[in-house]
CHARMM internal coordinates of N, CA and C (Angstrom, degrees):
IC EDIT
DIST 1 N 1 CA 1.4519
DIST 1 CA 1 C 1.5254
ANGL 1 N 1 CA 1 C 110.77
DIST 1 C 2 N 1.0186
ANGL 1 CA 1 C 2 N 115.02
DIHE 1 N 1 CA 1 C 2 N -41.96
DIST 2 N 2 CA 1.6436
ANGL 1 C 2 N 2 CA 120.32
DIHE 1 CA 1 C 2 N 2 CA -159.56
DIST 2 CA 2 C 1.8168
ANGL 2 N 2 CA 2 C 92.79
DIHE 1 C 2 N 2 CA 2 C -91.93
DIST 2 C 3 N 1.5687
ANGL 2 CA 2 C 3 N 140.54
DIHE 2 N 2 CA 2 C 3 N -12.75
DIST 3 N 3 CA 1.5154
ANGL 2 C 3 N 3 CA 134.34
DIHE 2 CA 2 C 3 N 3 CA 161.20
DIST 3 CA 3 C 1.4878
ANGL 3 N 3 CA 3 C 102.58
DIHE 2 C 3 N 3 CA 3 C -58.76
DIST 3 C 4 N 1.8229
ANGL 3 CA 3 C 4 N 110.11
DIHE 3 N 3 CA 3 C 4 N -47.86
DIST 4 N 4 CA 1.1829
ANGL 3 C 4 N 4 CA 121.53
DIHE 3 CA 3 C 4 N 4 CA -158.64
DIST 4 CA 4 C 1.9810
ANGL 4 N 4 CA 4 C 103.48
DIHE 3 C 4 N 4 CA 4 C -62.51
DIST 4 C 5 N 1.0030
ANGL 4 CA 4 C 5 N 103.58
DIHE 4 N 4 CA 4 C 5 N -85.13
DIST 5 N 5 CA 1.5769
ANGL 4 C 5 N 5 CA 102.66
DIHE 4 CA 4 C 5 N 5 CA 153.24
DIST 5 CA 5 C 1.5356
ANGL 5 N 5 CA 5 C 121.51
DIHE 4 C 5 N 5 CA 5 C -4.80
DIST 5 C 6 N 1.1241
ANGL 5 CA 5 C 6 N 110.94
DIHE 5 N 5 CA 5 C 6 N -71.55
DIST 6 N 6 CA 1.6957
ANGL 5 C 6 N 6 CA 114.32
DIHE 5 CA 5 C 6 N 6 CA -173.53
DIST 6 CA 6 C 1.6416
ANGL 6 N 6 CA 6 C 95.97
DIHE 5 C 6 N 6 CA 6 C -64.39
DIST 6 C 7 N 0.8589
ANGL 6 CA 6 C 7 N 96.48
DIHE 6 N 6 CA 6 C 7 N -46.76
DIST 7 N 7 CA 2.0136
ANGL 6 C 7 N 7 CA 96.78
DIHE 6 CA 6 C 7 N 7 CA -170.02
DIST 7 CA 7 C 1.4105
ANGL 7 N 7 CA 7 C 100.95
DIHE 6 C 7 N 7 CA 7 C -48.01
DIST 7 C 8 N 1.5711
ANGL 7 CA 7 C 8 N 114.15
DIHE 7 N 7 CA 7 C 8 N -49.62
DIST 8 N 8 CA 0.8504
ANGL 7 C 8 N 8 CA 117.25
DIHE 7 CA 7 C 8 N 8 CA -152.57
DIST 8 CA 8 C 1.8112
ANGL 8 N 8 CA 8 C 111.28
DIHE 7 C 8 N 8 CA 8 C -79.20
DIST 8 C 9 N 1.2553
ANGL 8 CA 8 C 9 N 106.75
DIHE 8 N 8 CA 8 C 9 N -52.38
DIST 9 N 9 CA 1.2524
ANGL 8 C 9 N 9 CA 107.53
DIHE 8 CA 8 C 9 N 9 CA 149.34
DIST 9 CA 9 C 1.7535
ANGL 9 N 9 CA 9 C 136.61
DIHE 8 C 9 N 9 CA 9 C -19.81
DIST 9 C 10 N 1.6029
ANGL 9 CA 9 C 10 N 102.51
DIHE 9 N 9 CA 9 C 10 N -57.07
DIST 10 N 10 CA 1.2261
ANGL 9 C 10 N 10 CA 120.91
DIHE 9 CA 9 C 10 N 10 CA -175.22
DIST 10 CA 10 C 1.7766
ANGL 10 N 10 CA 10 C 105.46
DIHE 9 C 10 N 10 CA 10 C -73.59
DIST 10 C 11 N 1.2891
ANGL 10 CA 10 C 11 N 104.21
DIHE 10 N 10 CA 10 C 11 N -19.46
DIST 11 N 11 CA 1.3681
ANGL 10 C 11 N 11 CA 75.89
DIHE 10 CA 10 C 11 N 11 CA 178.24
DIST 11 CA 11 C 1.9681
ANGL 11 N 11 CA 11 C 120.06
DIHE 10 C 11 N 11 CA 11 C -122.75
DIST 11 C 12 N 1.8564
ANGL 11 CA 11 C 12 N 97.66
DIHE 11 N 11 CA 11 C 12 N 21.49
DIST 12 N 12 CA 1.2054
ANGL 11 C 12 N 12 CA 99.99
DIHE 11 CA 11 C 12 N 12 CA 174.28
DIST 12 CA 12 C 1.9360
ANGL 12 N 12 CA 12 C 78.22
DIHE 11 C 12 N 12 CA 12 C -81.57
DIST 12 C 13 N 1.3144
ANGL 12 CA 12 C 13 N 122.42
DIHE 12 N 12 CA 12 C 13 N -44.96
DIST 13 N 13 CA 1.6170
ANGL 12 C 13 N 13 CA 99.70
DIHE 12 CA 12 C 13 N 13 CA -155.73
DIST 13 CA 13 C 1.5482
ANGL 13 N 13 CA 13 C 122.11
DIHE 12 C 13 N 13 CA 13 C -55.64
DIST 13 C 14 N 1.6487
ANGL 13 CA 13 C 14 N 98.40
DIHE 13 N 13 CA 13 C 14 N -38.37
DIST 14 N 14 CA 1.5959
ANGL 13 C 14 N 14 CA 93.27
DIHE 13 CA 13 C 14 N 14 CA 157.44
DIST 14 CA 14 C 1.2895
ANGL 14 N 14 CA 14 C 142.41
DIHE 13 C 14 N 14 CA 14 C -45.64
DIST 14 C 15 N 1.2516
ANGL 14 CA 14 C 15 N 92.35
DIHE 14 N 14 CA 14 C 15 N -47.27
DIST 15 N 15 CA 1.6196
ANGL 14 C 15 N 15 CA 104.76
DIHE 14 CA 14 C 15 N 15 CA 168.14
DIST 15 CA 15 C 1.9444
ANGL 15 N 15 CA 15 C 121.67
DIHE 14 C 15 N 15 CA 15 C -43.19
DIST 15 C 16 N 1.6172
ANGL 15 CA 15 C 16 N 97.84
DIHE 15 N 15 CA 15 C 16 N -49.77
DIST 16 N 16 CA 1.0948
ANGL 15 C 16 N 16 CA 104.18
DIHE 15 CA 15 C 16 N 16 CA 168.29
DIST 16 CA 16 C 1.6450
ANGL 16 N 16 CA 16 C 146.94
DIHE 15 C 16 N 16 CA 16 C -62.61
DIST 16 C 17 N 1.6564
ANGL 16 CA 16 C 17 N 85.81
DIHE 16 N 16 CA 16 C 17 N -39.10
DIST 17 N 17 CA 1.5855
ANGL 16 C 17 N 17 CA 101.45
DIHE 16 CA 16 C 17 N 17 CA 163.48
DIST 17 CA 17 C 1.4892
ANGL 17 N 17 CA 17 C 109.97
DIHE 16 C 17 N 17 CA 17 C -63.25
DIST 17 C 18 N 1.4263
ANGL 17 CA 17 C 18 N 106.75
DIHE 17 N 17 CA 17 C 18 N -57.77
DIST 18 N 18 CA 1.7033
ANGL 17 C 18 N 18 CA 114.63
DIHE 17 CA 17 C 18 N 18 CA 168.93
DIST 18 CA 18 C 1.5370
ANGL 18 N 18 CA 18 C 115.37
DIHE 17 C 18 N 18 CA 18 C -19.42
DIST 18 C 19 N 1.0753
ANGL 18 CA 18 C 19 N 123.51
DIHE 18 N 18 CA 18 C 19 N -76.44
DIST 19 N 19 CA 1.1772
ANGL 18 C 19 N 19 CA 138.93
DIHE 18 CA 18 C 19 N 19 CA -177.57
DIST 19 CA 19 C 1.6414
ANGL 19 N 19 CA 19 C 128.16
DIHE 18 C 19 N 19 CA 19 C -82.32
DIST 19 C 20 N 1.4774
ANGL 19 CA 19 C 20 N 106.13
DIHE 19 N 19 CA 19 C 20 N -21.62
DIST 20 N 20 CA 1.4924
ANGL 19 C 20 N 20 CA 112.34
DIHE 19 CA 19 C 20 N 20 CA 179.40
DIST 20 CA 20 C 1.1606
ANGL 20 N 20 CA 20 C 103.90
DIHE 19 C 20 N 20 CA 20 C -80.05
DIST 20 C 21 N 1.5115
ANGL 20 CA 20 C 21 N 112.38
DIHE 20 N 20 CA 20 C 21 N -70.41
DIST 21 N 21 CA 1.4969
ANGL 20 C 21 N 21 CA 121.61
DIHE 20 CA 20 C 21 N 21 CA -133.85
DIST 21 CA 21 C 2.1004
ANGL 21 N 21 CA 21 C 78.11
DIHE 20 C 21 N 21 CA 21 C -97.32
DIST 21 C 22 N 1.3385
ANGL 21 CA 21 C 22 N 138.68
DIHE 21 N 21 CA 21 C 22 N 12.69
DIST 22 N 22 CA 1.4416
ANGL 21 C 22 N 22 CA 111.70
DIHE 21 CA 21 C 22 N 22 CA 168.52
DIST 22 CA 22 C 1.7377
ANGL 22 N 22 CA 22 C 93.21
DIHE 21 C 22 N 22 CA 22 C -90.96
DIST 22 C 23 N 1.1053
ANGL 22 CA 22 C 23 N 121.38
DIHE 22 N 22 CA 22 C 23 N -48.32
DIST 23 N 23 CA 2.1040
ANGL 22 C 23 N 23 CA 106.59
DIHE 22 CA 22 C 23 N 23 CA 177.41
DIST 23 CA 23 C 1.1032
ANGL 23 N 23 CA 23 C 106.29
DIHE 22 C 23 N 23 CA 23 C -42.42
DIST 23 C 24 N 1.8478
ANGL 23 CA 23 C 24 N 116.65
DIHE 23 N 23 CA 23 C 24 N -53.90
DIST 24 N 24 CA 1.3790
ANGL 23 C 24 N 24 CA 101.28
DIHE 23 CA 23 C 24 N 24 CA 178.63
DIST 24 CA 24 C 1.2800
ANGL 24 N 24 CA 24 C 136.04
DIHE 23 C 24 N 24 CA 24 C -35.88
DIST 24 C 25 N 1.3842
ANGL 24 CA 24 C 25 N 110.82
DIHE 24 N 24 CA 24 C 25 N -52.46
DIST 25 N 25 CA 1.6198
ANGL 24 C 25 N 25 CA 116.43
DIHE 24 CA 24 C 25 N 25 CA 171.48
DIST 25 CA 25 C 1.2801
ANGL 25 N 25 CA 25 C 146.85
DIHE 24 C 25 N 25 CA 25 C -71.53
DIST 25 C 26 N 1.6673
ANGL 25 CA 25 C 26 N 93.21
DIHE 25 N 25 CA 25 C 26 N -36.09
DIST 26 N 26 CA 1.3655
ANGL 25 C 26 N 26 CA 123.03
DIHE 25 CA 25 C 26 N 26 CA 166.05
DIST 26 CA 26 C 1.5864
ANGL 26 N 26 CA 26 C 134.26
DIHE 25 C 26 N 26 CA 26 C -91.15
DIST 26 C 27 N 1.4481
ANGL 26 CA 26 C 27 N 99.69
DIHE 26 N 26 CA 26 C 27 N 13.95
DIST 27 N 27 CA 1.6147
ANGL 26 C 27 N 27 CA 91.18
DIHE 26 CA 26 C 27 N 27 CA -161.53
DIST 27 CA 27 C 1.8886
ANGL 27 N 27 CA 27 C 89.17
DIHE 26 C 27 N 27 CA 27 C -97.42
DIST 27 C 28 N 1.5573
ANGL 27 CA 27 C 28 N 77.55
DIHE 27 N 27 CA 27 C 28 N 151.92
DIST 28 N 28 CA 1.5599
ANGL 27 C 28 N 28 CA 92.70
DIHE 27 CA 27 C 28 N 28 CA 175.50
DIST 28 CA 28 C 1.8865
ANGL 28 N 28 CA 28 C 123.42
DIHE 27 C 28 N 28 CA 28 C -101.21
DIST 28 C 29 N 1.7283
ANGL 28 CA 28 C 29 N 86.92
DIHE 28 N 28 CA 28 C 29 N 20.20
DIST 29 N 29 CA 1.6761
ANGL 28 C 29 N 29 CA 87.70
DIHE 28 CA 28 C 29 N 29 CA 178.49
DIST 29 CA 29 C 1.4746
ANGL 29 N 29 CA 29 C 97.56
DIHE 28 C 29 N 29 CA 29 C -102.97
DIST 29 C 30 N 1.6651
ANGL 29 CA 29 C 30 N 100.29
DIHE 29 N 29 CA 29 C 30 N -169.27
DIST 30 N 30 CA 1.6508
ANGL 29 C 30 N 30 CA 118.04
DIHE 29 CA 29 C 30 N 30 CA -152.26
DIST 30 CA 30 C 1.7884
ANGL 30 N 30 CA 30 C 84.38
DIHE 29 C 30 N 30 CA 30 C -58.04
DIST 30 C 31 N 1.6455
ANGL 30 CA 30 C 31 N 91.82
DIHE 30 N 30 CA 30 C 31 N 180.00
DIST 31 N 31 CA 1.4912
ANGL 30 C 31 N 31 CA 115.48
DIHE 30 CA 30 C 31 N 31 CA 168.32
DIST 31 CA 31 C 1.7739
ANGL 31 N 31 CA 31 C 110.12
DIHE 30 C 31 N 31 CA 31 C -58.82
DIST 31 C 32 N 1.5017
ANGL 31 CA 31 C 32 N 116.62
DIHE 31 N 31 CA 31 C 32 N -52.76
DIST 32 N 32 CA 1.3289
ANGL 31 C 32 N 32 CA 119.50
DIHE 31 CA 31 C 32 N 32 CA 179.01
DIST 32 CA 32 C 1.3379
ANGL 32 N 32 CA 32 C 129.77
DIHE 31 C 32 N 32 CA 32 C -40.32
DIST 32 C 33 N 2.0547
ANGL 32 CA 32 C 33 N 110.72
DIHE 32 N 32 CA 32 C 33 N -42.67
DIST 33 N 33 CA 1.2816
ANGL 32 C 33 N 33 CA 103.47
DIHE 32 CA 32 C 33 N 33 CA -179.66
DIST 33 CA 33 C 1.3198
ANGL 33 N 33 CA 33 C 97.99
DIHE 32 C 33 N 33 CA 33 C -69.23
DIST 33 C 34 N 1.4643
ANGL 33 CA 33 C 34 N 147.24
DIHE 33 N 33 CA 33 C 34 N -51.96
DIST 34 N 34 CA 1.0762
ANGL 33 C 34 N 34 CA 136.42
DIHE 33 CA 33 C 34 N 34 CA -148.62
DIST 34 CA 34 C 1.4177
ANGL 34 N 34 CA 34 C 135.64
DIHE 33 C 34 N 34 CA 34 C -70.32
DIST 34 C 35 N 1.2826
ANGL 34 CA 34 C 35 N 91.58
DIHE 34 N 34 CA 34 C 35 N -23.01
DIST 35 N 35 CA 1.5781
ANGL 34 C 35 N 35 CA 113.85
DIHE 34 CA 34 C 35 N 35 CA 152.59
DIST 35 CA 35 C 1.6299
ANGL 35 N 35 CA 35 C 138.14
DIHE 34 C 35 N 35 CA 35 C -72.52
DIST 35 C 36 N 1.7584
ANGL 35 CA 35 C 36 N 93.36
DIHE 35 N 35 CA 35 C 36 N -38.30
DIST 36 N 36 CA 1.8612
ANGL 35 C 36 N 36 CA 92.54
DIHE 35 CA 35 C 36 N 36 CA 154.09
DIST 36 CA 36 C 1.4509
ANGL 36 N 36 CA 36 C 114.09
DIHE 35 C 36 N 36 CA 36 C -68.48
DIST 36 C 37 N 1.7346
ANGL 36 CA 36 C 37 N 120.33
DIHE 36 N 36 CA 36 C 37 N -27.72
DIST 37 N 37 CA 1.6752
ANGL 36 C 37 N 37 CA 102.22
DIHE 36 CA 36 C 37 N 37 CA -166.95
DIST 37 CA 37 C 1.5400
ANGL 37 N 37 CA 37 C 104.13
DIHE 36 C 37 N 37 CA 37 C -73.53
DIST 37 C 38 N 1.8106
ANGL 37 CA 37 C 38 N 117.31
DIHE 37 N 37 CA 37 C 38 N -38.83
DIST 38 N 38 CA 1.3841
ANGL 37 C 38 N 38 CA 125.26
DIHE 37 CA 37 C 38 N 38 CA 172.68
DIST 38 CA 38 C 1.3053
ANGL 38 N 38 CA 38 C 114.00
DIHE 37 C 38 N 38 CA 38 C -52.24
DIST 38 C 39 N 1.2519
ANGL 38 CA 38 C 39 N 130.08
DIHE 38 N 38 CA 38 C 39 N -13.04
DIST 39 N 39 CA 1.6958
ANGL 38 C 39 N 39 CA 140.61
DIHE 38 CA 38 C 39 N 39 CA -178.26
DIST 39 CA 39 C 1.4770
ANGL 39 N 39 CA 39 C 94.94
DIHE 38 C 39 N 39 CA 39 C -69.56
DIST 39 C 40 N 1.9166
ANGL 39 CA 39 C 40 N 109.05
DIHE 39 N 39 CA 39 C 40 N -69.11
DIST 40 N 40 CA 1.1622
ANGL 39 C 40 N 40 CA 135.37
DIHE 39 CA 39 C 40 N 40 CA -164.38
DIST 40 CA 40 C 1.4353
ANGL 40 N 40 CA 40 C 95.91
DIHE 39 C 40 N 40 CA 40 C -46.39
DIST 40 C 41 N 1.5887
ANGL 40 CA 40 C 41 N 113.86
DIHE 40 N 40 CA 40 C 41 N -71.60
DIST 41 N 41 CA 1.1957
ANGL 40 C 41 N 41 CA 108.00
DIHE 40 CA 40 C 41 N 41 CA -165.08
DIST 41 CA 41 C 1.8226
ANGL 41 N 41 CA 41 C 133.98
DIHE 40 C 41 N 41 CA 41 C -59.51
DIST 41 C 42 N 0.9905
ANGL 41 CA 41 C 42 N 102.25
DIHE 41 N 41 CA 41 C 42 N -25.63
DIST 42 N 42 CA 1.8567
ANGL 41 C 42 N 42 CA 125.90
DIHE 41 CA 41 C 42 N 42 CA 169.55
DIST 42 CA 42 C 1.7907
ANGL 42 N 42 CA 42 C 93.44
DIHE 41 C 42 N 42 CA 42 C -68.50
DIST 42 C 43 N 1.2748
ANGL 42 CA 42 C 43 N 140.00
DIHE 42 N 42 CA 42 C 43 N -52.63
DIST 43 N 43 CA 1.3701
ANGL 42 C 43 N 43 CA 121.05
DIHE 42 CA 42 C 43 N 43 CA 169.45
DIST 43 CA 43 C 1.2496
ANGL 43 N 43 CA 43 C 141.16
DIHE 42 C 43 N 43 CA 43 C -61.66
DIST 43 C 44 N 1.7364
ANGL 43 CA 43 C 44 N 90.07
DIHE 43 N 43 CA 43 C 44 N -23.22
DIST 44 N 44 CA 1.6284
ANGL 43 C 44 N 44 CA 112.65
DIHE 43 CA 43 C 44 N 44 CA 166.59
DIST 44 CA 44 C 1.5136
ANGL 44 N 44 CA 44 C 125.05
DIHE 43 C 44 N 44 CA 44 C -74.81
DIST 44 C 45 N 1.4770
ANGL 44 CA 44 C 45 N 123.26
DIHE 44 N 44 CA 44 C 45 N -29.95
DIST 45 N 45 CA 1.3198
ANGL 44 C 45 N 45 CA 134.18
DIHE 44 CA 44 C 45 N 45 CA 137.26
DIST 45 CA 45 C 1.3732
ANGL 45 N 45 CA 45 C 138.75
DIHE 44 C 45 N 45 CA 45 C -44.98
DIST 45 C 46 N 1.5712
ANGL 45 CA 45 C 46 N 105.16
DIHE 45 N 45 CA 45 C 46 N -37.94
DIST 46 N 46 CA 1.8164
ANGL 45 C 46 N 46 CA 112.06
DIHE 45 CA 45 C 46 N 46 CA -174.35
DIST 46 CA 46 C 1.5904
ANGL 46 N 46 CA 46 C 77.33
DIHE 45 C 46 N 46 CA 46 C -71.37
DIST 46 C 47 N 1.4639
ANGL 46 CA 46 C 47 N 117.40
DIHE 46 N 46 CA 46 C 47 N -69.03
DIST 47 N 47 CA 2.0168
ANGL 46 C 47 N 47 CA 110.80
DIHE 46 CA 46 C 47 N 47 CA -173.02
DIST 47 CA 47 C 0.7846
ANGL 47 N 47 CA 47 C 118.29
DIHE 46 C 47 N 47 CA 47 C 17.06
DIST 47 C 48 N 1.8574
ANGL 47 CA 47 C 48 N 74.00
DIHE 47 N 47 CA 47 C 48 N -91.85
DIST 48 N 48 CA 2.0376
ANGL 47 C 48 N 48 CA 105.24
DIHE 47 CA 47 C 48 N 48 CA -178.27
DIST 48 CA 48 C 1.4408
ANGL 48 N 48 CA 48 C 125.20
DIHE 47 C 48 N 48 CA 48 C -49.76
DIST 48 C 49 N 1.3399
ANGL 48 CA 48 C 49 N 114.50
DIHE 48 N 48 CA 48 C 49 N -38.70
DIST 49 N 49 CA 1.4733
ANGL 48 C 49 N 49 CA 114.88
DIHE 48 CA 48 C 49 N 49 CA 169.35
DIST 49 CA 49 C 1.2459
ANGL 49 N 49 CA 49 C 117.37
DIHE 48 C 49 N 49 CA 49 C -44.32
DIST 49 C 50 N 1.4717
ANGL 49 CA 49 C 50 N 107.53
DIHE 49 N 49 CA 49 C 50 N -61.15
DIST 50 N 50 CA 1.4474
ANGL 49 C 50 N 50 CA 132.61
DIHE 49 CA 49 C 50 N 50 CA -161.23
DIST 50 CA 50 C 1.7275
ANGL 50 N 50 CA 50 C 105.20
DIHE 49 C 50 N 50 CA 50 C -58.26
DIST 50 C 51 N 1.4661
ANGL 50 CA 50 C 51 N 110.97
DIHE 50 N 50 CA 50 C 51 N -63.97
DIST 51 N 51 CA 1.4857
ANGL 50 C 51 N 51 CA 131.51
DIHE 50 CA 50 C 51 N 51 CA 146.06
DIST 51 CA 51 C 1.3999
ANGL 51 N 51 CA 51 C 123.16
DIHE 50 C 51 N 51 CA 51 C -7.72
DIST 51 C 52 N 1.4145
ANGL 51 CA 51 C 52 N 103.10
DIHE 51 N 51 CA 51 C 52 N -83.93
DIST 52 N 52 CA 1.7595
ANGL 51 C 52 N 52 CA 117.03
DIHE 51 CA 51 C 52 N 52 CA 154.65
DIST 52 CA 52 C 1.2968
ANGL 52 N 52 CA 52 C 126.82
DIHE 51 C 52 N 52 CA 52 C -38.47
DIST 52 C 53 N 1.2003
ANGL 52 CA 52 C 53 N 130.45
DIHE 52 N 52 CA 52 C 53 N -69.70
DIST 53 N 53 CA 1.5600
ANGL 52 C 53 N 53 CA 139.03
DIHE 52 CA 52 C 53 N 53 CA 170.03
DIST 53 CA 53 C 1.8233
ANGL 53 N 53 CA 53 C 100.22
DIHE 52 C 53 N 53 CA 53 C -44.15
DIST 53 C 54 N 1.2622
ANGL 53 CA 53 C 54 N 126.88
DIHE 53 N 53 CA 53 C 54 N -64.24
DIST 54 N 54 CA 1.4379
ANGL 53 C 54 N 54 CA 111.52
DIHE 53 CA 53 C 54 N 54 CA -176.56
DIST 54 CA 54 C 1.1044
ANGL 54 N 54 CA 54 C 125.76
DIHE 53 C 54 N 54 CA 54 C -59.52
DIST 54 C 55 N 1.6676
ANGL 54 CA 54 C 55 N 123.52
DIHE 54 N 54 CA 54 C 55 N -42.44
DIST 55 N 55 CA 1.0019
ANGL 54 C 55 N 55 CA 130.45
DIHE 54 CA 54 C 55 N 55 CA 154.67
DIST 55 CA 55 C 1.7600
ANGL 55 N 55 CA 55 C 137.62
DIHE 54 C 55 N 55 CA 55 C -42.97
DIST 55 C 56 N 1.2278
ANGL 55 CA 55 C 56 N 111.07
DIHE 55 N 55 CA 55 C 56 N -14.07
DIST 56 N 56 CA 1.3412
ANGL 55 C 56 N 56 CA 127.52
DIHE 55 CA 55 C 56 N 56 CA -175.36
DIST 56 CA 56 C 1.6853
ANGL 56 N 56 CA 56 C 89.78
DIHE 55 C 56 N 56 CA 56 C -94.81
DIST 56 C 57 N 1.8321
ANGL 56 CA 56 C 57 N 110.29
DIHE 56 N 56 CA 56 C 57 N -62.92
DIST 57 N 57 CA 1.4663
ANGL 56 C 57 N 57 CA 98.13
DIHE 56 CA 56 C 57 N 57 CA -164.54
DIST 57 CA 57 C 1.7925
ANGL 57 N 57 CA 57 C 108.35
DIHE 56 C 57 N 57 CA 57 C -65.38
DIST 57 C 58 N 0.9626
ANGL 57 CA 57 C 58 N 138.80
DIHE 57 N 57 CA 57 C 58 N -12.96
DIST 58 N 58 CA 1.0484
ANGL 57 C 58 N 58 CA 152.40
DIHE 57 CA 57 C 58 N 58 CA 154.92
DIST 58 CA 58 C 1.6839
ANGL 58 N 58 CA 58 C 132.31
DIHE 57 C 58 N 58 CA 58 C -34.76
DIST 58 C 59 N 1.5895
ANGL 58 CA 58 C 59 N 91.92
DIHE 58 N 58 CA 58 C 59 N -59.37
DIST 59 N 59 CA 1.9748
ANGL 58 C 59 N 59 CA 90.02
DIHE 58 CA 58 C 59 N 59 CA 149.40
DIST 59 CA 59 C 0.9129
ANGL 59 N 59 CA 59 C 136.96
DIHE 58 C 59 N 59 CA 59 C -108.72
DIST 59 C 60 N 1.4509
ANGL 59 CA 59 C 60 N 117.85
DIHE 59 N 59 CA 59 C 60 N 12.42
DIST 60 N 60 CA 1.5578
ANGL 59 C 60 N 60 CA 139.11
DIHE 59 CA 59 C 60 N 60 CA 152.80
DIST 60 CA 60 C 1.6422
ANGL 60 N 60 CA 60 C 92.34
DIHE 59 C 60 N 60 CA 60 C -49.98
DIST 60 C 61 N 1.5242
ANGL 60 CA 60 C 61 N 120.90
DIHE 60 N 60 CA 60 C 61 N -64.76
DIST 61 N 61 CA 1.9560
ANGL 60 C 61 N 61 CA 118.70
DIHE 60 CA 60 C 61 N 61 CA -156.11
DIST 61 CA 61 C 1.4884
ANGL 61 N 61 CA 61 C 97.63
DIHE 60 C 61 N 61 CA 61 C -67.77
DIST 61 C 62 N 1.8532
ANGL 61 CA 61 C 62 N 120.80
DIHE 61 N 61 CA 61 C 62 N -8.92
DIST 62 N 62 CA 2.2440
ANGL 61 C 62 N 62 CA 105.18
DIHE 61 CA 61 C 62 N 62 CA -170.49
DIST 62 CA 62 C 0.9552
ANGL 62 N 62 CA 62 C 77.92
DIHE 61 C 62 N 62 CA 62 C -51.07
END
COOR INIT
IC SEED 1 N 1 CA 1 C
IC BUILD
């Protein structure tokens, strides 16, 4: 249970970097979008953290 979890975990964050943080770097629009998607993506991380961490202490207590 707890591989399944981490896997699973590990690869929404990829996902996110994947897709967040490459507009972030690469985008060729104004300064503004890139700073709302870098907004987006830093909230999309606290989530997963937040997500992750409960979820861990969670099947630590089965």
């Amino acid at each position: 249970m707890k591989f399944l979890v981490h896997a699973f975990f590990i690869i929404l964050i990829l996902l996110v970097t994947f897709f967040g943080l490459g507009p972030v770097l690469y985008a060729d629009g104004i300064v503004q979008e890139r700073i709302w998607t870098a907004a987006v993506v830093i909230v999309l991380y606290a989530i997963l953290v937040f997500t992750y961490s409960r979820t861990i202490k969670w099947i630590k207590k089965k």
